[in-house]
C-alpha positions as CSV (number, residue, x, y, z in Angstrom):
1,X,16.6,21.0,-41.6
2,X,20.0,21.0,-39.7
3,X,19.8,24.5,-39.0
4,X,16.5,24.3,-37.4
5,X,17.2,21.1,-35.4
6,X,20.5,23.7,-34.3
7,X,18.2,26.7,-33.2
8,X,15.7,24.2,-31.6
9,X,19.0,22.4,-29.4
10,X,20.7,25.8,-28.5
11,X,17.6,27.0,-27.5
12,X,17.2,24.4,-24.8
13,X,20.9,23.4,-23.7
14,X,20.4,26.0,-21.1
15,X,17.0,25.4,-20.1
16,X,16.4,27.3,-17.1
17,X,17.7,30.4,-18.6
18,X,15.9,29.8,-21.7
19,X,12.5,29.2,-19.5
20,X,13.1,32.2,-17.3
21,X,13.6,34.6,-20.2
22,X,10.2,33.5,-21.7
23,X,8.4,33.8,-18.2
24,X,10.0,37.5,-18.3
25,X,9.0,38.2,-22.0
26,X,5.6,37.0,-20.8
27,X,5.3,39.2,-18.2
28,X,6.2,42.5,-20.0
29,X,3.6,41.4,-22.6
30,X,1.0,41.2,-20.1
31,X,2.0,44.7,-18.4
32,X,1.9,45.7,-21.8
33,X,-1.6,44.4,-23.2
34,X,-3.2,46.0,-19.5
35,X,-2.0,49.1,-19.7
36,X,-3.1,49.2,-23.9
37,X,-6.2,47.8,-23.3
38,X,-6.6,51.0,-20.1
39,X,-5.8,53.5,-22.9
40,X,-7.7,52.2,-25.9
41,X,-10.7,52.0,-22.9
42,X,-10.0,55.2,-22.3
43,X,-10.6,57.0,-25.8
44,X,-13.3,54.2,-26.4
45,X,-16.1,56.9,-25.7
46,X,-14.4,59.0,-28.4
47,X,-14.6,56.8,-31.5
48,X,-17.9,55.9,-30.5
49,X,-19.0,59.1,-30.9
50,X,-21.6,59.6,-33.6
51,X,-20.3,62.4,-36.6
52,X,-24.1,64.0,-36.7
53,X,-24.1,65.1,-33.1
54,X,-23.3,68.3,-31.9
55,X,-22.6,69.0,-28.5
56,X,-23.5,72.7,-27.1
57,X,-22.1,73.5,-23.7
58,X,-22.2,77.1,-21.5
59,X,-18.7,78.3,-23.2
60,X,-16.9,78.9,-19.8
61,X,-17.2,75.4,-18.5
62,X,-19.3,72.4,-18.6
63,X,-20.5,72.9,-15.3
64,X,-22.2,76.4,-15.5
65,X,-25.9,75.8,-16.9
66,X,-27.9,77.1,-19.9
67,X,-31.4,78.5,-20.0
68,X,-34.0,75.9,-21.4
69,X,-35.1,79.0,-23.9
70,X,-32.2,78.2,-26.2
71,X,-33.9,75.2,-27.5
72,X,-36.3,77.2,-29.9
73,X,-33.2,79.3,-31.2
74,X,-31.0,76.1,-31.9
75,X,-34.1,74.5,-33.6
76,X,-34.8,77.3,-36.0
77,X,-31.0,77.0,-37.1
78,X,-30.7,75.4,-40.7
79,X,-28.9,72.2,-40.9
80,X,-30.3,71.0,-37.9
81,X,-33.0,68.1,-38.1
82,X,-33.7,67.5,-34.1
83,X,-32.4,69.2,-30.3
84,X,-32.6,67.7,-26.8
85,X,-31.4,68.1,-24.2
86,X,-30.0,66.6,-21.0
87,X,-28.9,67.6,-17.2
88,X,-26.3,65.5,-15.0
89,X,-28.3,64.6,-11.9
90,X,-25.5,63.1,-9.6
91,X,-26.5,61.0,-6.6
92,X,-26.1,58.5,-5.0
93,X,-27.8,54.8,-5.7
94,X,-27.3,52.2,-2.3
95,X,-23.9,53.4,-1.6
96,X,-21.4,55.9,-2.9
97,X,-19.3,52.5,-4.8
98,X,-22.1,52.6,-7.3
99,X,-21.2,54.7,-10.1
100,X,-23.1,55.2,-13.7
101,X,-24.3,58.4,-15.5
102,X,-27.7,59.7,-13.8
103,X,-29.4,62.2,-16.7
104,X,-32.3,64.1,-16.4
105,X,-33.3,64.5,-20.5
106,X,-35.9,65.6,-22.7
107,X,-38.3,62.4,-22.5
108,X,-40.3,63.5,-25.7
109,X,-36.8,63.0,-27.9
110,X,-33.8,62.0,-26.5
111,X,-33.9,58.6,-27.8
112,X,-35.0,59.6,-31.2
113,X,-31.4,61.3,-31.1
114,X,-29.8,58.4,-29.1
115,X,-30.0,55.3,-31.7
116,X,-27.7,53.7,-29.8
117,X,-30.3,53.4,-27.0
118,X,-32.8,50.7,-27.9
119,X,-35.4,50.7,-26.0
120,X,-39.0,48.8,-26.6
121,X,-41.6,51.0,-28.1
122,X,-44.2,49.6,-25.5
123,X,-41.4,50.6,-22.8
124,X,-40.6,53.9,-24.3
125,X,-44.5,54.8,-25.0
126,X,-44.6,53.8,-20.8
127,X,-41.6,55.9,-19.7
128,X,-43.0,59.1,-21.7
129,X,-46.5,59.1,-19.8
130,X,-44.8,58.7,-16.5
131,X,-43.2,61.8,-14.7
132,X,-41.5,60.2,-12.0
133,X,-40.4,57.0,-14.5
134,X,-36.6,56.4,-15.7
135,X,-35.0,54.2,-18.3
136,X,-31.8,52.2,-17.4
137,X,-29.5,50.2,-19.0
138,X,-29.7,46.3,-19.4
139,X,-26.1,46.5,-17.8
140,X,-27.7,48.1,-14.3
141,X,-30.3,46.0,-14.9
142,X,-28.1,43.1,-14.6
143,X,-26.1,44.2,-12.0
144,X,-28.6,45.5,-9.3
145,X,-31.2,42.9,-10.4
146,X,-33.7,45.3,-11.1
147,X,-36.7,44.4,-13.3
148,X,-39.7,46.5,-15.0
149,X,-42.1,48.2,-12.4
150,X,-39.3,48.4,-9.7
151,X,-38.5,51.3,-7.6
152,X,-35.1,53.0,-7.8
153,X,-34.6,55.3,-5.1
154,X,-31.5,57.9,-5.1
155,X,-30.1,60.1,-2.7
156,X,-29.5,63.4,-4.1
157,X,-26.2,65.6,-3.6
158,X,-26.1,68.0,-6.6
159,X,-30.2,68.5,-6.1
160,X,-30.6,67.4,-2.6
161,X,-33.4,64.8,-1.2
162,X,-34.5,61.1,-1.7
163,X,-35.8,60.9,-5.3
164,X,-37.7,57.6,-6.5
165,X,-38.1,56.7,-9.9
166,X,-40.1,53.5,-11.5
167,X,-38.2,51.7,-13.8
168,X,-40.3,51.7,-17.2
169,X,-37.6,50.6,-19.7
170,X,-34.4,49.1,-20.1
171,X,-32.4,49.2,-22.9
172,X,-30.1,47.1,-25.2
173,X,-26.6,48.5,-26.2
174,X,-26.8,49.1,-29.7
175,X,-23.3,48.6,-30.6
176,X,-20.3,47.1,-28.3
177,X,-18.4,50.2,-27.9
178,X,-22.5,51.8,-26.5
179,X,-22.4,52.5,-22.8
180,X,-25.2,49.8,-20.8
181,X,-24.8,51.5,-17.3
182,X,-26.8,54.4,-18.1
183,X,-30.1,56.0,-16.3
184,X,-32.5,58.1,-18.0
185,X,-35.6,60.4,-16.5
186,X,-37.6,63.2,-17.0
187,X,-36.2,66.4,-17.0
188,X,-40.1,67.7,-16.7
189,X,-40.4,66.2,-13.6
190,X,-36.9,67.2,-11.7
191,X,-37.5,70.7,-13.2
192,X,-41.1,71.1,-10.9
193,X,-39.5,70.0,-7.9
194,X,-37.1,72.5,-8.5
195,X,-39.6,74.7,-8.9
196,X,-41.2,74.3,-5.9
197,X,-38.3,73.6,-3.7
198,X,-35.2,75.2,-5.6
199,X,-37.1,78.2,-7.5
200,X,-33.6,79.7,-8.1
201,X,-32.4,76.4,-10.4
202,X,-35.6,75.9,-12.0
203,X,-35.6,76.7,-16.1
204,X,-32.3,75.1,-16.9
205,X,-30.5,72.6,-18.6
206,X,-27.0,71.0,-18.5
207,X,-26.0,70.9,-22.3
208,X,-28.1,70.6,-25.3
209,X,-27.6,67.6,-27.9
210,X,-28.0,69.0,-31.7
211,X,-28.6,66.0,-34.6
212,X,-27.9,67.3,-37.4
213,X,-28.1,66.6,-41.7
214,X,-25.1,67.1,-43.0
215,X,-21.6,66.0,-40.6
216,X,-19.5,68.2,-43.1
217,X,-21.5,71.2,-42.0
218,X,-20.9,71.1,-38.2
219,X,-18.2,73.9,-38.1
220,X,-20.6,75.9,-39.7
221,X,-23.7,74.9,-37.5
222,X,-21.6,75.3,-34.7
223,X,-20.7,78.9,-35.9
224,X,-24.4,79.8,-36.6
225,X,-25.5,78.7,-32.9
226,X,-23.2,80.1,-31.1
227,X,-23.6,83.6,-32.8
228,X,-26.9,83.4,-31.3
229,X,-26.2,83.6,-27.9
230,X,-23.1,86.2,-28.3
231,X,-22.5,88.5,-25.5
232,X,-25.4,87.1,-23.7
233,X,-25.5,85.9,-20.2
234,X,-24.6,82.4,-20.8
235,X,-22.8,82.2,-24.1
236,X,-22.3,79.0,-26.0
237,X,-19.5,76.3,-27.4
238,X,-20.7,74.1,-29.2
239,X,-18.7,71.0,-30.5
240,X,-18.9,67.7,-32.3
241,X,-19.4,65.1,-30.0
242,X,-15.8,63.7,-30.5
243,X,-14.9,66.4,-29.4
244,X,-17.0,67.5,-26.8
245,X,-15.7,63.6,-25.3
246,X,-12.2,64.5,-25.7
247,X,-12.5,67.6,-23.5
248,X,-13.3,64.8,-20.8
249,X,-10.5,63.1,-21.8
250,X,-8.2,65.6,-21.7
251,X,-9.0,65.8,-18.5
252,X,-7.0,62.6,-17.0
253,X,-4.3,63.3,-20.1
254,X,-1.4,63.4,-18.1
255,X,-2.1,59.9,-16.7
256,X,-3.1,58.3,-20.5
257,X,-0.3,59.8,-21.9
258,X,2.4,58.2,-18.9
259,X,0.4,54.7,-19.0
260,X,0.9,55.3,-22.8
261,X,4.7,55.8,-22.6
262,X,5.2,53.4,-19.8
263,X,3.6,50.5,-22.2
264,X,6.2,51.0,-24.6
265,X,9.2,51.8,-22.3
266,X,8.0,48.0,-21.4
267,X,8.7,47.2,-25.2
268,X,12.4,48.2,-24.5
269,X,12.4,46.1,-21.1
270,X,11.7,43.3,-23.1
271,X,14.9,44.0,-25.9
272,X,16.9,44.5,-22.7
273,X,15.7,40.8,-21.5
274,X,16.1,38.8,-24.4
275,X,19.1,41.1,-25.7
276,X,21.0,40.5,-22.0
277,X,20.7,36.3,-23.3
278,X,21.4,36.3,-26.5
279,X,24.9,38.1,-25.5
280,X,25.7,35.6,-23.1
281,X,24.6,32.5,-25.0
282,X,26.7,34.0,-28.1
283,X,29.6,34.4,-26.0
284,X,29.0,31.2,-24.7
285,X,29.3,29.7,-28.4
286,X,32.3,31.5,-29.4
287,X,34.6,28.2,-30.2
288,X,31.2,26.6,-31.8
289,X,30.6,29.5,-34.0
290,X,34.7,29.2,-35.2
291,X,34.1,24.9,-35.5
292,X,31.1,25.5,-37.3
293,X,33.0,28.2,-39.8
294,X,35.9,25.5,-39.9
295,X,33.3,23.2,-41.1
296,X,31.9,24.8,-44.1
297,X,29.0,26.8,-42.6
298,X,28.6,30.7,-44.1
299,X,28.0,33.6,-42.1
300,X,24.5,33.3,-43.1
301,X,24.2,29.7,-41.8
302,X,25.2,31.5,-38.6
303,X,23.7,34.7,-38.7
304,X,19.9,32.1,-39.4
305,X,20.7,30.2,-36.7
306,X,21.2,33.2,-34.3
307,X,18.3,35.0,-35.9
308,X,16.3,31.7,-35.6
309,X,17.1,31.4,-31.5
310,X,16.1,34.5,-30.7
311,X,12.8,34.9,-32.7
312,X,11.9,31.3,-31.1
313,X,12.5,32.7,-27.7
314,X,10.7,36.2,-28.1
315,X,8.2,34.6,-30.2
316,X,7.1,32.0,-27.5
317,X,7.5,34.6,-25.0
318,X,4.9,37.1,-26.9
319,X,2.6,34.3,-27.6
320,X,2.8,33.0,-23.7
321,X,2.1,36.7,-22.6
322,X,-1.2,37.1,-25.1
323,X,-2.7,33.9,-24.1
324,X,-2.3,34.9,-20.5
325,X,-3.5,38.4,-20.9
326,X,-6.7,37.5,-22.7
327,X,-7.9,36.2,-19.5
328,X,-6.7,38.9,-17.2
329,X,-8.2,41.4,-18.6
330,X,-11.4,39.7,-18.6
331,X,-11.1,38.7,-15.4
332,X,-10.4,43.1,-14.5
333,X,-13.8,44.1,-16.5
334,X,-16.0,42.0,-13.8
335,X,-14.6,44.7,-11.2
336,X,-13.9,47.6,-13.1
337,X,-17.9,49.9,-13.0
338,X,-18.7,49.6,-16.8
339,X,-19.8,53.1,-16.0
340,X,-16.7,54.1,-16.4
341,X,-14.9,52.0,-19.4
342,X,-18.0,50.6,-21.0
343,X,-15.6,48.6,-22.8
344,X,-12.8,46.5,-21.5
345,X,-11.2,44.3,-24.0
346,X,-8.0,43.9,-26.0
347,X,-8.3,45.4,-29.2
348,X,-6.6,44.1,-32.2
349,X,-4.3,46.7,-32.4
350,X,-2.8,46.0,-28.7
351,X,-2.5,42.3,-30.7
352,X,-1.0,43.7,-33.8
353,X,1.1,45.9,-31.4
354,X,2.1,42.9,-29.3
355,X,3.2,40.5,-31.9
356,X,5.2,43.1,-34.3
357,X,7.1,44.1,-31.1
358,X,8.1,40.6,-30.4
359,X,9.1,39.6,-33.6
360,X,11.2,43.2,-33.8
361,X,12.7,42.4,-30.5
362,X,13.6,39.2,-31.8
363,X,15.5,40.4,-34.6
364,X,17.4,43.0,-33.0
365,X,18.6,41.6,-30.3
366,X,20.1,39.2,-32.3
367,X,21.9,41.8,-34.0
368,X,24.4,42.2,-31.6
369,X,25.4,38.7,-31.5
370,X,25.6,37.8,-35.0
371,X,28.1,40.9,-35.4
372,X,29.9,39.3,-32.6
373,X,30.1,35.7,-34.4
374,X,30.7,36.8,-38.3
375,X,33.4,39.1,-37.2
376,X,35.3,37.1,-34.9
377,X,38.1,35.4,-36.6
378,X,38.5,31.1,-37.0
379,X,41.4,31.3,-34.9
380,X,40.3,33.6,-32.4
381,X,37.6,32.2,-31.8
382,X,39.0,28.9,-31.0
383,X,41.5,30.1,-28.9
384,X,38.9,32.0,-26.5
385,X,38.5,30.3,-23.1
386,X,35.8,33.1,-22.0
């Protein structure tokens, strides 16, 4: 009981400094648990990505096309239980600031392949019939106050004009980690207009969407489709859906993987902080530390009530930092577009993360200090006037 009454006195004779060194320690958590929670947002579309998807692109870029032919082929592949299909339509919606995936899909199946999607069977059955209907997500929904029966109108930039769709269905997120700011249409109906006014670009889609049986067989699935369309005109990659979302990723890697290293480097900020006062208040307590040998106490007494100061200090620091980030971040995911980080929210690993590094900062900057204090001889350490 003496030695905690000790660690709780020393930690506040110099109260200011004490404070200010929490208040630091709380800011380097935060700066921490933001830029965590930015890269765990980041790879959130990956590990949501379903294990019986496959993912086939045009094999020299994403961007380039395939012919709406292919679906037959893919079909008749064995392994695979369903194929559709979907096209990235672009736009614009009011003004430019509004951002969420616009996909022109196959209206017959898409969400028989998308689970995820939950959409009423009265609102699907709705959305089929119409061609100029769309599903969105309850997010958009929300956000735009937009209800069944209204009119979403679009400005087009990859397929130019003013496109209207009436909104027939919105759906519910299955799962947390399932993108709400999405809107669906018929690929039927922007394939027509093509037709009529962009003859050239009618007949194709952007990437197809394979379900398939078995997720241990997707390298060989993947194989078996894209022998089909060797040395044609438009050959094939296709991928698992992890990894077809990766590719996106990998993207923006360079900036993930420097917000990824800066939030540790912030880890050794911290040791710096709370390293830089230990020092002093140890230097500080040179002629106690020698008293307090003269009196009986072991080097372990010492090196616990060391140990003890500095794990208090880093501890409240981490736990000051966490309650304050919680907040922040939530108060960043009511301005960041959910269209792009669907999800915006500490994970418990940033947690876990958070409160191993203070405790480890704790301990080792207390290292130096309690070197410092056993090693220091009775006599010296009386004598120093420092």
């Amino acid at each position: 009981m003496k030695i905690l009454k000790l660690i709780f006195k020393n930690t506040l004779r110099h109260k200011l400094r004490t404070v200010l060194t929490i208040f630091g320690i709380s800011i380097a958590v935060i700066a921490f648990g933001i830029l965590r929670t930015v890269v765990t947002a980041w790879y959130s579309s990956v590990s949501a990505a379903s294990a019986n998807r496959l993912i086939v692109r045009q094999s020299v870029s994403f961007i380039f096309p395939l012919p709406y032919s292919y679906l037959e082929k893919i079909t008749q592949v064995p392994g695979v239980k369903d194929v559709t299909f979907a096209n990235w339509f672009g736009g614009t919606y009011i003004d430019k600031n509004n951002f969420f995936a616009r996909l022109a899909v196959n209206a017959d199946n898409y969400f028989d392949v998308y689970k995820e999607f939950v959409v009423p069977k009265d609102q699907l059955e709705t959305f089929k019939k119409e061609r100029n209907s769309c599903v969105i997500g309850s997010d958009i929904a929300k956000k735009y106050n937009i209800k069944l029966g209204d009119v979403m109108t679009l400005d087009g930039d990859i397929y130019p004009g003013r496109w209207e769709f009436v909104v027939r269905g919105i759906y519910q997120p299955k799962f947390k980690s399932t993108d709400a700011m999405q809107m669906f249409f018929h690929w039927s109906y922007l394939d027509e207009t093509m037709k009529k006014e962009m003859p050239g670009r009618a007949g194709d889609v952007g990437w197809y969407v394979v379900l398939i049986n078995d997720p241990l067989q997707s390298a060989s699935i993947s194989d078996q489709i894209d022998a089909l369309f060797k040395n044609s005109s438009a050959e094939t990659k296709t991928e698992t859906e992890a990894a077809f979302q990766q590719g996106f990723i990998q993207s923006s890697s360079a900036i993930i993987t420097s917000m990824n290293f800066i939030s540790f480097v912030i880890i050794g900020i911290i040791m710096l902080v709370l390293g830089n006062t230990m020092i002093m208040s140890a230097r500080e307590r040179t002629r106690e530390y020698a008293v307090l040998k003269t009196l009986g106490f072991s080097g372990k007494h010492l090196a616990g009530i060391i140990l003890g100061e500095s794990l208090l200090i880093s501890i409240l620091g981490g736990g000051v930092g966490l309650l304050f980030t919680y907040p922040i971040i939530k108060g960043f995911s009511q301005f960041i577009p959910k269209g792009i980080f669907p999800v915006f929210e500490i994970e418990p690993i940033t947690v876990v993360l958070a409160c191993s590094s203070a405790i480890i900062i704790g301990i080792v900057a207390s290292l130096f200090p309690i070197q410092r204090a056993l090693s220091t001889k009775i006599v010296d350490g009386i004598r120093f006037t420092g």
